[in-house]
Backbone atoms as SQL, in Angstrom:
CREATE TABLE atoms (id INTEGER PRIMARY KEY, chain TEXT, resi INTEGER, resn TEXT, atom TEXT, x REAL, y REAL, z REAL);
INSERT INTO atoms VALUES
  (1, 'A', 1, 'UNK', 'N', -100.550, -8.504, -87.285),
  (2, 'A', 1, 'UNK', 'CA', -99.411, -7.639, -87.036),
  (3, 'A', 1, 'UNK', 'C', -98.643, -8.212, -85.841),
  (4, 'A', 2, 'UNK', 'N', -97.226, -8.352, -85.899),
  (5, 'A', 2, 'UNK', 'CA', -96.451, -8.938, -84.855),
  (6, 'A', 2, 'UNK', 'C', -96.084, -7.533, -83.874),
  (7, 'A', 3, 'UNK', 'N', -95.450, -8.417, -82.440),
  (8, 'A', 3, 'UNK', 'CA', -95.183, -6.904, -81.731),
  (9, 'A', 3, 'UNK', 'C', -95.073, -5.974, -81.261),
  (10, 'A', 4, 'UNK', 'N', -93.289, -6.664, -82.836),
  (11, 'A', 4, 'UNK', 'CA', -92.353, -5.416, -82.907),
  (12, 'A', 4, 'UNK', 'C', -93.292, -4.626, -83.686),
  (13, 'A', 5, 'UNK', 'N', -94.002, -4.840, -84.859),
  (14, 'A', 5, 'UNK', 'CA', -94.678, -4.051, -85.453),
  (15, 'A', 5, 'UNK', 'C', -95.423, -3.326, -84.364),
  (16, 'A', 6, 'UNK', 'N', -96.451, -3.498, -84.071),
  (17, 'A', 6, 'UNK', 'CA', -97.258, -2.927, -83.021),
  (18, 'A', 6, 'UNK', 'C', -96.689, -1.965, -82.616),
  (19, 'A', 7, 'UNK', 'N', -95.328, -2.317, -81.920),
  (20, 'A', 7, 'UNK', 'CA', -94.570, -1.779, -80.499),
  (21, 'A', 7, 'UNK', 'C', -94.308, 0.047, -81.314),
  (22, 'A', 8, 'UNK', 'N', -93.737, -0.201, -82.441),
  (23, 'A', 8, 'UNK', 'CA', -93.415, 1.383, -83.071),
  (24, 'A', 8, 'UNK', 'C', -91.547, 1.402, -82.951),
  (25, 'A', 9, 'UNK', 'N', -91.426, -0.079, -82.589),
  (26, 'A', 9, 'UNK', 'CA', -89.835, 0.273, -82.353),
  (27, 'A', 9, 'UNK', 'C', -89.263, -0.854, -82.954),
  (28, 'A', 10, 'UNK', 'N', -89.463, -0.367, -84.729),
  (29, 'A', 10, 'UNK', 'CA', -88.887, -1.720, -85.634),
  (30, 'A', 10, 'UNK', 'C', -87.475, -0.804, -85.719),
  (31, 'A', 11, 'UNK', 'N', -86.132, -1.817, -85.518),
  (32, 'A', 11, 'UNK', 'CA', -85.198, -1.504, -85.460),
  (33, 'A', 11, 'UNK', 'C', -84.303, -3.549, -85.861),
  (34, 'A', 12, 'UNK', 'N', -83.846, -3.210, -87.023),
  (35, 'A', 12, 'UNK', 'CA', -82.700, -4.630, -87.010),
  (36, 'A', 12, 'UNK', 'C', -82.469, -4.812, -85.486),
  (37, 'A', 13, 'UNK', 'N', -81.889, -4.111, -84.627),
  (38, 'A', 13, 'UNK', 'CA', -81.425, -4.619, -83.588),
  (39, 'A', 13, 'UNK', 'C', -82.437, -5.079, -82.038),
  (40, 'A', 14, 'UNK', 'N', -83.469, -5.121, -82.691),
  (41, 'A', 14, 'UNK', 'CA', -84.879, -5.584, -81.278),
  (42, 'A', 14, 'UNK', 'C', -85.133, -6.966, -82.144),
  (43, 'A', 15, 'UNK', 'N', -84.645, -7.448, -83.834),
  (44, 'A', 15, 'UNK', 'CA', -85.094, -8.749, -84.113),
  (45, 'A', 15, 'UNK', 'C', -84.394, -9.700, -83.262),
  (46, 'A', 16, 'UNK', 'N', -85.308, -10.953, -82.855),
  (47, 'A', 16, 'UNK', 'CA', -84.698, -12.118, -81.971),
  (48, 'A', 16, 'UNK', 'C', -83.798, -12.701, -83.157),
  (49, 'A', 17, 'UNK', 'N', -83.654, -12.687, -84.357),
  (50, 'A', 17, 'UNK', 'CA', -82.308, -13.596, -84.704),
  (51, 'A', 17, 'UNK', 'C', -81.031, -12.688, -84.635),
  (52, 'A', 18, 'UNK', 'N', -81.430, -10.980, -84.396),
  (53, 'A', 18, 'UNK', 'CA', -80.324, -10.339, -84.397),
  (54, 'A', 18, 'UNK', 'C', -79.264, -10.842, -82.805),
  (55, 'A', 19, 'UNK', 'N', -80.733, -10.627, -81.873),
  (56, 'A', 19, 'UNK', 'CA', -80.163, -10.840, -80.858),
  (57, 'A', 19, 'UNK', 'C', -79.611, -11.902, -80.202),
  (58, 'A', 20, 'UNK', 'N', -80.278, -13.275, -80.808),
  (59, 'A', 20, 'UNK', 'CA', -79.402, -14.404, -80.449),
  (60, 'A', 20, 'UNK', 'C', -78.139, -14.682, -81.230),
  (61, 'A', 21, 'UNK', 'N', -77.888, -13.892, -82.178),
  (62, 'A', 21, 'UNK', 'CA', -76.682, -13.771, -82.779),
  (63, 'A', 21, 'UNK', 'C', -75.462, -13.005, -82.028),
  (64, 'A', 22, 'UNK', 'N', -76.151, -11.718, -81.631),
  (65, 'A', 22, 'UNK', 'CA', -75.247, -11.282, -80.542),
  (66, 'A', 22, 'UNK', 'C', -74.711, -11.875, -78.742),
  (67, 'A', 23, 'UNK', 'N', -75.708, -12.764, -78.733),
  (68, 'A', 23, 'UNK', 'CA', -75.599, -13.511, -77.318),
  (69, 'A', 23, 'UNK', 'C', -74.298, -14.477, -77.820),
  (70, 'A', 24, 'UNK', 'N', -74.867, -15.264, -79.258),
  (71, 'A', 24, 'UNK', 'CA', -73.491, -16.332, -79.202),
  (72, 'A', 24, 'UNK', 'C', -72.201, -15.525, -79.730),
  (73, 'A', 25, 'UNK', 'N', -71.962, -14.399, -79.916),
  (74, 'A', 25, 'UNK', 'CA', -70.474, -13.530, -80.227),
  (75, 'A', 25, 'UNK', 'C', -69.909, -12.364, -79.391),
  (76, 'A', 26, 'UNK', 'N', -70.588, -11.376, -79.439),
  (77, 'A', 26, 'UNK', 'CA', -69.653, -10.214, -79.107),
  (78, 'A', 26, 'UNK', 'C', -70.512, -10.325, -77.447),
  (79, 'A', 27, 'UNK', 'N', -71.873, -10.886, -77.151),
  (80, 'A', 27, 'UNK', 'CA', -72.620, -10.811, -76.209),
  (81, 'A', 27, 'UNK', 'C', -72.511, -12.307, -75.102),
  (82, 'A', 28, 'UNK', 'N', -71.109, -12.827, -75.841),
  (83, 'A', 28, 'UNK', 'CA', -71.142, -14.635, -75.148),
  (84, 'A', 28, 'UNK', 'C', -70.655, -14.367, -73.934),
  (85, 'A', 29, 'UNK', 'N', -70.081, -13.071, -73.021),
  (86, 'A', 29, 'UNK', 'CA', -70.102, -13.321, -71.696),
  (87, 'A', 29, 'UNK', 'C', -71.152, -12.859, -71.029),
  (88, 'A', 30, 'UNK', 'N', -72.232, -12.069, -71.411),
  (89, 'A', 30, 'UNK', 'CA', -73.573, -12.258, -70.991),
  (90, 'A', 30, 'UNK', 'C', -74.225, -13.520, -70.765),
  (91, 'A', 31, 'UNK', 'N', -75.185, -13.155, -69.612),
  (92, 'A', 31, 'UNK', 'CA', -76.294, -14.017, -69.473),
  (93, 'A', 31, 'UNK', 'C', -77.317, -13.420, -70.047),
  (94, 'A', 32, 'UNK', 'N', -78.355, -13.985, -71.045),
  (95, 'A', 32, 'UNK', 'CA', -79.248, -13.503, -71.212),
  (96, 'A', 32, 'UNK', 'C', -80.472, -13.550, -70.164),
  (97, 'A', 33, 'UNK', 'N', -81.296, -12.033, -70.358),
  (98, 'A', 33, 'UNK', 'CA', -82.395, -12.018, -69.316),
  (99, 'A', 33, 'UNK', 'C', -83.425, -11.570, -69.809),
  (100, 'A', 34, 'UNK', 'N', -83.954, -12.320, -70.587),
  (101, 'A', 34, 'UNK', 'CA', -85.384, -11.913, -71.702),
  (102, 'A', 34, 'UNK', 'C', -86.506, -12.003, -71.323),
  (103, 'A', 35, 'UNK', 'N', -86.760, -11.058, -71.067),
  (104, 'A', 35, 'UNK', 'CA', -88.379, -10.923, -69.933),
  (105, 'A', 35, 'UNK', 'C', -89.799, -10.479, -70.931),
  (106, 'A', 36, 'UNK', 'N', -90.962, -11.335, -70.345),
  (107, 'A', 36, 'UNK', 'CA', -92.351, -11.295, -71.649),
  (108, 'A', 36, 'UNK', 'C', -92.934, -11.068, -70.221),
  (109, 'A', 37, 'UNK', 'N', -93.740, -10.206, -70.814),
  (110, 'A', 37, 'UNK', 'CA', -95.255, -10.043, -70.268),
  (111, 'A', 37, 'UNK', 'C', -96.168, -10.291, -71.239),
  (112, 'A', 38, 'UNK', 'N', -97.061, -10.918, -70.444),
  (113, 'A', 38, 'UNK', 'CA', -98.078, -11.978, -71.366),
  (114, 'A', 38, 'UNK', 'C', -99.810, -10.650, -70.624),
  (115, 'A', 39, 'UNK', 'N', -100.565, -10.856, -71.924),
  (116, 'A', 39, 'UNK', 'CA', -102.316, -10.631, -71.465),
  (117, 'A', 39, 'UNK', 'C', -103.057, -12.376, -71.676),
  (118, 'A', 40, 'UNK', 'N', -103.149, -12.521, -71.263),
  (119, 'A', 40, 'UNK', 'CA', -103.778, -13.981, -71.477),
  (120, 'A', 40, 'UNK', 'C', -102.976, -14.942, -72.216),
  (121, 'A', 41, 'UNK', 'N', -103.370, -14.941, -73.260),
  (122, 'A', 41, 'UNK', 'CA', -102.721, -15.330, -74.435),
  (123, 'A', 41, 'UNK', 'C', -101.989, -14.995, -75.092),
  (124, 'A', 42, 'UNK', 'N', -101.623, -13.645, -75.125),
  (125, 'A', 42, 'UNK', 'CA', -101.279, -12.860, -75.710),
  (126, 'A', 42, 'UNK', 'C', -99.865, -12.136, -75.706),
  (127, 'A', 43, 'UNK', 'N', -98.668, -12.175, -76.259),
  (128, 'A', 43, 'UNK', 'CA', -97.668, -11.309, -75.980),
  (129, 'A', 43, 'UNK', 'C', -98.202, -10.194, -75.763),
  (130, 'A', 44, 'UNK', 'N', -97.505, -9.409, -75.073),
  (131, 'A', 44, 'UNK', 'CA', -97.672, -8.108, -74.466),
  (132, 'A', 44, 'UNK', 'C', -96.312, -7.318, -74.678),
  (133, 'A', 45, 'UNK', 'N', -95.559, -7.866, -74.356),
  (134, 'A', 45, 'UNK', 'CA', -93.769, -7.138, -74.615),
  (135, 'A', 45, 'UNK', 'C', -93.422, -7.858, -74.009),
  (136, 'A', 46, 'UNK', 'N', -92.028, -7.563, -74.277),
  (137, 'A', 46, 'UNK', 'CA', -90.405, -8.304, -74.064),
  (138, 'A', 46, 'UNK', 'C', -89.792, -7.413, -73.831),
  (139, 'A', 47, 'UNK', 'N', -88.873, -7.467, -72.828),
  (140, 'A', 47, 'UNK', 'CA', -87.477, -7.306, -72.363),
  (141, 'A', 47, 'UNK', 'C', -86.179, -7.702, -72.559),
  (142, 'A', 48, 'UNK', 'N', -85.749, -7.247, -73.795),
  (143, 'A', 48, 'UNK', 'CA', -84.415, -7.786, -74.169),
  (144, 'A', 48, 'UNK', 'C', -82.842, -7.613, -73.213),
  (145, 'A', 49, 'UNK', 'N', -82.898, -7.920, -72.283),
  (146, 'A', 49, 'UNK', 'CA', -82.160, -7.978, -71.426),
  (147, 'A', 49, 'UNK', 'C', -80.994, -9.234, -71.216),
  (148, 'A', 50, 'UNK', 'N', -79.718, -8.642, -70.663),
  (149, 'A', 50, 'UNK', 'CA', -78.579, -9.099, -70.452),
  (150, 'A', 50, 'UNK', 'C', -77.655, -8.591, -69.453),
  (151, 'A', 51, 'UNK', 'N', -76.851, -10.198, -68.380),
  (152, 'A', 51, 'UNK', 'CA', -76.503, -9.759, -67.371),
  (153, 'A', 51, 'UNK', 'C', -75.077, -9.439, -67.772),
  (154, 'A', 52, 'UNK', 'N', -74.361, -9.127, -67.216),
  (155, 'A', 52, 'UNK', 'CA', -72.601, -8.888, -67.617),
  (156, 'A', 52, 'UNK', 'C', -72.482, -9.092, -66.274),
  (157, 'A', 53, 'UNK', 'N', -71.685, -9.653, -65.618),
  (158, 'A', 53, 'UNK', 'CA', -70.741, -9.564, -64.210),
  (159, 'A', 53, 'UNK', 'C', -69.275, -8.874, -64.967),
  (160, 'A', 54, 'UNK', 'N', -68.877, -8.370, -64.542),
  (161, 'A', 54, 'UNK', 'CA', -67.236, -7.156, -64.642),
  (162, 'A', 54, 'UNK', 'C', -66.640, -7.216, -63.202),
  (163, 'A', 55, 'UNK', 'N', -65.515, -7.416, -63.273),
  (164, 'A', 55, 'UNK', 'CA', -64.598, -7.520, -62.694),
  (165, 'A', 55, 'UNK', 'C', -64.388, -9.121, -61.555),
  (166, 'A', 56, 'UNK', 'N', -64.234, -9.806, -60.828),
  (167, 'A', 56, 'UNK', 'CA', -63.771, -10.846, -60.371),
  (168, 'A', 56, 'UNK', 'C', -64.486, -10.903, -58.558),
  (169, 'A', 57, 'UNK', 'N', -64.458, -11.696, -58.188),
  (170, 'A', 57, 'UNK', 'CA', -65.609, -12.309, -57.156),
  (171, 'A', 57, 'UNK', 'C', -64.350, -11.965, -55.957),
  (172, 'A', 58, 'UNK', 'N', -64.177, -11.377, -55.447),
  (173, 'A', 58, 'UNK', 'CA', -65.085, -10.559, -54.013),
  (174, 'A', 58, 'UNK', 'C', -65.514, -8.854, -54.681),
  (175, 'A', 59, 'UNK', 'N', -64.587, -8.407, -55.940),
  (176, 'A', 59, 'UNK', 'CA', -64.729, -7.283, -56.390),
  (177, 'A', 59, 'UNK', 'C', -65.802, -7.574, -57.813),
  (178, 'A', 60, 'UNK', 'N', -66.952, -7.961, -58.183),
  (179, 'A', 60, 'UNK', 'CA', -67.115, -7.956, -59.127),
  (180, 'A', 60, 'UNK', 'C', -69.050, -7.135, -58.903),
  (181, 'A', 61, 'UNK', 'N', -69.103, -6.823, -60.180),
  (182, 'A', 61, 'UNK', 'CA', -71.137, -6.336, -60.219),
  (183, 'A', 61, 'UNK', 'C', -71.281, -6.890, -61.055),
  (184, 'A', 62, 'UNK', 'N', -72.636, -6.794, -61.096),
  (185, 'A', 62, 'UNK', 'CA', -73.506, -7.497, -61.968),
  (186, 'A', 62, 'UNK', 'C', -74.536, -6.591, -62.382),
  (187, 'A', 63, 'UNK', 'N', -73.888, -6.395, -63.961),
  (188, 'A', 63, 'UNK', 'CA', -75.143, -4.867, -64.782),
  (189, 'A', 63, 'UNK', 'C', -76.243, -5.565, -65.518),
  (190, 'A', 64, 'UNK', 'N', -76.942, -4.956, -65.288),
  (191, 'A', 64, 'UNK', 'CA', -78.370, -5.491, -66.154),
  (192, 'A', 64, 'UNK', 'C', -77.995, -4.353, -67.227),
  (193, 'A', 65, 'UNK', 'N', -78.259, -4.651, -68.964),
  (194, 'A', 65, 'UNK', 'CA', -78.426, -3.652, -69.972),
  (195, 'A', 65, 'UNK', 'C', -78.916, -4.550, -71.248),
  (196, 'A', 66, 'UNK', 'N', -78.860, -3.568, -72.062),
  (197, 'A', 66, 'UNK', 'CA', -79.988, -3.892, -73.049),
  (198, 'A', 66, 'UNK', 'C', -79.338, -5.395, -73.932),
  (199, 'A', 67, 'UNK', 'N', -79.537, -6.090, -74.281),
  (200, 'A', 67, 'UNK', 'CA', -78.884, -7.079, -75.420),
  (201, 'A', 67, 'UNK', 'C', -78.651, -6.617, -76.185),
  (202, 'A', 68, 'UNK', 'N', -77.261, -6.571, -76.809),
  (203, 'A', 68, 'UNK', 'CA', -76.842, -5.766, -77.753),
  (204, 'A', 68, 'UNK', 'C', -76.199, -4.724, -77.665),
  (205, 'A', 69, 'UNK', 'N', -76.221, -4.143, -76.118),
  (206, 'A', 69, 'UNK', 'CA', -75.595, -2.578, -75.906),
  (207, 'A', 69, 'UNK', 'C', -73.825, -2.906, -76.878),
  (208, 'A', 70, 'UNK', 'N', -73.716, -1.764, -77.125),
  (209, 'A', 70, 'UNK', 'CA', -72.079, -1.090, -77.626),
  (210, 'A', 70, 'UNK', 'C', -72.167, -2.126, -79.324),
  (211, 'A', 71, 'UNK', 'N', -73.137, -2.254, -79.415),
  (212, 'A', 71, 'UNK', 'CA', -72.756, -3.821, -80.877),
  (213, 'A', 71, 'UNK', 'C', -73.909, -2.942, -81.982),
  (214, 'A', 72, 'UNK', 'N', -75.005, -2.694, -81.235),
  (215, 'A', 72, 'UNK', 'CA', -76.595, -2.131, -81.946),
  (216, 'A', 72, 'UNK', 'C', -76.741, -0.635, -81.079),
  (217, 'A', 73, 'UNK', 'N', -77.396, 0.107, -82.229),
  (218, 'A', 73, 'UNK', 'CA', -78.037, 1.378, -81.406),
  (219, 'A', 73, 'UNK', 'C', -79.574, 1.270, -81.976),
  (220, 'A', 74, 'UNK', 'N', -79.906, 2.439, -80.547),
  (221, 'A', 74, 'UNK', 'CA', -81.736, 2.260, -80.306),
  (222, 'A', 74, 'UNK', 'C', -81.893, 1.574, -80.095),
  (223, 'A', 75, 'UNK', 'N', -81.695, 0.578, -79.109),
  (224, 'A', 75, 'UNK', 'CA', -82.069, 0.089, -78.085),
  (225, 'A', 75, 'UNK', 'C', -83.628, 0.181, -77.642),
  (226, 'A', 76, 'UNK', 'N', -84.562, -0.545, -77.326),
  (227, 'A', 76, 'UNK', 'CA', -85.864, -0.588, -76.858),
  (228, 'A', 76, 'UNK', 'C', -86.279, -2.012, -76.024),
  (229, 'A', 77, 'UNK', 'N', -87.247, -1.457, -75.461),
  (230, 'A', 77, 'UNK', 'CA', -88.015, -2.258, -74.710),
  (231, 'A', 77, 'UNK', 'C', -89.300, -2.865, -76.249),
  (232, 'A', 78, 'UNK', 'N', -90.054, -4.298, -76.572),
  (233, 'A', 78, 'UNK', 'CA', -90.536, -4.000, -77.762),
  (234, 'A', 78, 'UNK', 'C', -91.970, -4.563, -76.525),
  (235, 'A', 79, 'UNK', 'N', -92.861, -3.374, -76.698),
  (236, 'A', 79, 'UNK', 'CA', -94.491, -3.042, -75.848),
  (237, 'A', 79, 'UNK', 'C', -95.809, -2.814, -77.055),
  (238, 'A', 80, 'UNK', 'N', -96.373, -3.816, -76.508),
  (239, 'A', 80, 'UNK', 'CA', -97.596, -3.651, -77.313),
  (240, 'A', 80, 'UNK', 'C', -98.555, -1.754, -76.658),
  (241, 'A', 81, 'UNK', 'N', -98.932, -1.069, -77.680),
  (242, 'A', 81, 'UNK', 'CA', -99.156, 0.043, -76.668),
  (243, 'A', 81, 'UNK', 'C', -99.830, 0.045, -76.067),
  (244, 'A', 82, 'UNK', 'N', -101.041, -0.684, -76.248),
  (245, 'A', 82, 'UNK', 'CA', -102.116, -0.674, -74.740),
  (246, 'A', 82, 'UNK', 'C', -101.650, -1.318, -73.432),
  (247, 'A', 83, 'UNK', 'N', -100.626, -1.893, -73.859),
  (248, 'A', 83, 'UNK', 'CA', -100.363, -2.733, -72.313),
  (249, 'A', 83, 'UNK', 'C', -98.486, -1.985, -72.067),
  (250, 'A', 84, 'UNK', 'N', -98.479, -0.583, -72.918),
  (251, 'A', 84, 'UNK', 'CA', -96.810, -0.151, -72.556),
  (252, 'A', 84, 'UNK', 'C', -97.005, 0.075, -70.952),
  (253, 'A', 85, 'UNK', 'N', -97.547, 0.722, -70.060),
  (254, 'A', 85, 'UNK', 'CA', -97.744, 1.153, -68.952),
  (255, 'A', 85, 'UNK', 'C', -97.289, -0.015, -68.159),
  (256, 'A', 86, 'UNK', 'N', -98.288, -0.640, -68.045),
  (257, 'A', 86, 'UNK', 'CA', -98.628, -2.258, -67.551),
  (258, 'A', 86, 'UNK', 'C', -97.453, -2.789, -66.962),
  (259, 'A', 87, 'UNK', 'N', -96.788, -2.999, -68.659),
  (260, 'A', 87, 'UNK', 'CA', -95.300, -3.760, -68.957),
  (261, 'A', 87, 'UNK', 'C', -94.195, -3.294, -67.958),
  (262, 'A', 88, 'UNK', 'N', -94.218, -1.497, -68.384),
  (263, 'A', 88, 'UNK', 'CA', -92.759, -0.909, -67.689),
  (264, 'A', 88, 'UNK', 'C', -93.042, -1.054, -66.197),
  (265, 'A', 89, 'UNK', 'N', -94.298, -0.795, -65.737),
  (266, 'A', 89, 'UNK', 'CA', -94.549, -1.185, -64.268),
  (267, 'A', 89, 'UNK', 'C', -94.426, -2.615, -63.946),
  (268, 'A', 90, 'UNK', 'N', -94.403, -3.635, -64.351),
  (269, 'A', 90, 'UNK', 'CA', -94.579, -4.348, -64.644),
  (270, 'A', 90, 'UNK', 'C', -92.777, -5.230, -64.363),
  (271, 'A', 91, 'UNK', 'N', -92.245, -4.558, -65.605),
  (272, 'A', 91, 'UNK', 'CA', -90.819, -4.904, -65.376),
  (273, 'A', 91, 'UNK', 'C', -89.895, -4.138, -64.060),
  (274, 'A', 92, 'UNK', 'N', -90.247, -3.052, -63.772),
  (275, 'A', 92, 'UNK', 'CA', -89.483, -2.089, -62.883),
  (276, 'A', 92, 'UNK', 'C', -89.990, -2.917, -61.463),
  (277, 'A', 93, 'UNK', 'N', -90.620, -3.472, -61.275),
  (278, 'A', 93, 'UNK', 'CA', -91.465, -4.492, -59.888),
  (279, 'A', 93, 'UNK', 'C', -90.525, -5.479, -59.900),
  (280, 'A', 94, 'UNK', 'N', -90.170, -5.884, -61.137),
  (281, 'A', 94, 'UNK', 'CA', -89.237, -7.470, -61.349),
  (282, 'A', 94, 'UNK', 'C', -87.705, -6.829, -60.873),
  (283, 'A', 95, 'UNK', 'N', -87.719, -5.615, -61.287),
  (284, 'A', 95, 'UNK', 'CA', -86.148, -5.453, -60.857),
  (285, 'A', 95, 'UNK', 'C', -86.181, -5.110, -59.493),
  (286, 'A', 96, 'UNK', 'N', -86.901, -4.223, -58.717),
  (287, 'A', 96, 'UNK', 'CA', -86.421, -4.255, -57.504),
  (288, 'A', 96, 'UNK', 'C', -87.183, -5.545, -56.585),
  (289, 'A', 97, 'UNK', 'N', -87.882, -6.786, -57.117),
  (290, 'A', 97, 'UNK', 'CA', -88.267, -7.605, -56.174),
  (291, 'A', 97, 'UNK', 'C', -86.765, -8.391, -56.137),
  (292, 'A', 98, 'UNK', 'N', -85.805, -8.354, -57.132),
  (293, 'A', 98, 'UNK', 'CA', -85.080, -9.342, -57.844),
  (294, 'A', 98, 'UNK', 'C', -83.509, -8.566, -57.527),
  (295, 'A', 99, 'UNK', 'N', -83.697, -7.126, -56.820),
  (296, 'A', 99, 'UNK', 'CA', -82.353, -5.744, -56.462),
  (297, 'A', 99, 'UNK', 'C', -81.215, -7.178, -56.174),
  (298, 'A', 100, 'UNK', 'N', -81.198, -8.363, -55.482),
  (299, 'A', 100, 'UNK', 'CA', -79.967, -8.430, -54.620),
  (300, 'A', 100, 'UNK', 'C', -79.442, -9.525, -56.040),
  (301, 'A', 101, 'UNK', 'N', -80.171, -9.910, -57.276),
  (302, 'A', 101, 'UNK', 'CA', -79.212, -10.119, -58.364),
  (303, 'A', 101, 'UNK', 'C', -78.793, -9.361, -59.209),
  (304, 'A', 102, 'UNK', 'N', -78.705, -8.345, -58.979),
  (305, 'A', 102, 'UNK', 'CA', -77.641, -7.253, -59.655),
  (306, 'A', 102, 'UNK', 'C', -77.598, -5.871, -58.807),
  (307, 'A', 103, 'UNK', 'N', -76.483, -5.490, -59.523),
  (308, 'A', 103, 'UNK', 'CA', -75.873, -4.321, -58.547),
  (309, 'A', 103, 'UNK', 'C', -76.331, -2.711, -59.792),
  (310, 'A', 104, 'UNK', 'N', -76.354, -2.822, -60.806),
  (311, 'A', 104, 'UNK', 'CA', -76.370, -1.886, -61.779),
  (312, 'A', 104, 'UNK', 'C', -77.517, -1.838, -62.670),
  (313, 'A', 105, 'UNK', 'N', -78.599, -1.055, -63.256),
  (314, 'A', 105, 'UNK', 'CA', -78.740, -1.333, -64.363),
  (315, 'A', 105, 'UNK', 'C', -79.014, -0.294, -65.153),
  (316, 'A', 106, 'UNK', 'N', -77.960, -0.629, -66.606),
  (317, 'A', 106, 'UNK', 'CA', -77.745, 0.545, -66.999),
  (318, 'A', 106, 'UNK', 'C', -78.377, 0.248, -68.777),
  (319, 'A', 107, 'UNK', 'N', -79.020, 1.346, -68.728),
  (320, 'A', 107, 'UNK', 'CA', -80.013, 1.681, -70.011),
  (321, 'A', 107, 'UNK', 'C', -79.376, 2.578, -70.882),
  (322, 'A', 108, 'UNK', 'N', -77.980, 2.317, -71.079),
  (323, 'A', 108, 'UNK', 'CA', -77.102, 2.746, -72.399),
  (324, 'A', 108, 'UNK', 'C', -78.051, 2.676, -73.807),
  (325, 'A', 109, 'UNK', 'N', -77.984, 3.330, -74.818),
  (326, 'A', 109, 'UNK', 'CA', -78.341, 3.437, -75.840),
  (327, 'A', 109, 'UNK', 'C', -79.813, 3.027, -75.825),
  (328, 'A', 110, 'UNK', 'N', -80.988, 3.542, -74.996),
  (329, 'A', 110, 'UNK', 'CA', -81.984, 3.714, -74.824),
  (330, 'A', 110, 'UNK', 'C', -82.554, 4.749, -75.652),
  (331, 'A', 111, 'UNK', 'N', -83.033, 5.126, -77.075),
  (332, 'A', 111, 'UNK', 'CA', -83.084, 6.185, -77.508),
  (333, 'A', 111, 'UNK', 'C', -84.094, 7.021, -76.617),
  (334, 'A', 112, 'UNK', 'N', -83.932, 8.040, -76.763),
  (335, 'A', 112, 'UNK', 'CA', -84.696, 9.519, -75.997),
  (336, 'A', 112, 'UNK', 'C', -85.672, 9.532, -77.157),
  (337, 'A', 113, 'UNK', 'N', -86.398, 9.083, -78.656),
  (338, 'A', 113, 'UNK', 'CA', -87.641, 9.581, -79.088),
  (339, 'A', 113, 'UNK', 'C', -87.734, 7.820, -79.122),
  (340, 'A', 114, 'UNK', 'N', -87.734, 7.392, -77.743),
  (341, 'A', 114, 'UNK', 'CA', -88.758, 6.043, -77.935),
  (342, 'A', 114, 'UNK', 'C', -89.629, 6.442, -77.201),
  (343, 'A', 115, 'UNK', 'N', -90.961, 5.555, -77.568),
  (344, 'A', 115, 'UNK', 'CA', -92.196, 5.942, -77.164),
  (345, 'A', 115, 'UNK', 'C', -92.171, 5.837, -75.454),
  (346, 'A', 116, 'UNK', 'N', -91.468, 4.666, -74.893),
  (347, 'A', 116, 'UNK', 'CA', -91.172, 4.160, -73.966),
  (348, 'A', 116, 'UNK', 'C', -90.207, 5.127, -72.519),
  (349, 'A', 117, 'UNK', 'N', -89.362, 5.736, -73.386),
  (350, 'A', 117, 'UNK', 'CA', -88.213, 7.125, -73.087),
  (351, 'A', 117, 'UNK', 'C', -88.988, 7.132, -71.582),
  (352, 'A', 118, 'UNK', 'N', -90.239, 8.429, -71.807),
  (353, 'A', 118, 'UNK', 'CA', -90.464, 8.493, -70.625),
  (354, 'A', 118, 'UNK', 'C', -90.743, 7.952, -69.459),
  (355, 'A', 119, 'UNK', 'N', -91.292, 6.835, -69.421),
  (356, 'A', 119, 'UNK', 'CA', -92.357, 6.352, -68.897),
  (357, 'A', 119, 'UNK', 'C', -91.418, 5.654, -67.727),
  (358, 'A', 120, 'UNK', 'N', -89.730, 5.053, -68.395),
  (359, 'A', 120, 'UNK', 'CA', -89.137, 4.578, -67.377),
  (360, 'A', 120, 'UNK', 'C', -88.691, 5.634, -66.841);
């Protein structure tokens, strides 16, 4: 079983050919920021993540959001479940060790019955 299977959050828009499809079109002024947590060997989850800078350099931010936001809905983090905890702690450590490369991050179209919902 792969996973997205695993994870409980099969959605067209968490597949990697969806999403590198959206990086080279509607997502090409993103940077992508695709974050894995590994158990040994093992995938553990991914972070489908993407930077946007908006607006112009002395006035500009830099949002962290999902790959795919405004293009795909349901949005997810894809977590193996024994290691979902792990992961979101895991990733939420990476963002504030990492606060002074971005100014925003916004979890648009995050569905509310993902397994994940609460936990961030």
């Amino acid at each position: 079983m792969d996973l997205i299977e695993k994870s409980g959050s099969i959605a067209v828009f968490l597949m990697p050919s969806w999403v590198k499809s959206w990086l080279g079109s509607p997502g090409k002024y993103h940077k992508p920021l695709i974050l894995a947590a590994w158990n040994g060997n093992e995938l553990a989850g991914i972070f489908p993540m993407a930077v946007k800078t908006i607006g112009s350099f002395p006035f500009s931010i830099k949002k962290i959001e999902f790959a795919g936001r405004d293009e795909g809905d349901y949005l997810d983090f894809i977590l193996d479940p024994g290691f979902r905890d792990i992961c979101i702690e895991t990733f939420l450590s990476f963002l504030r060790k990492n606060k002074t490369d971005w100014d925003v991050c916004d979890l648009n179209d995050f569905s509310q019955e993902s397994r994940n919902y609460d936990l961030v």
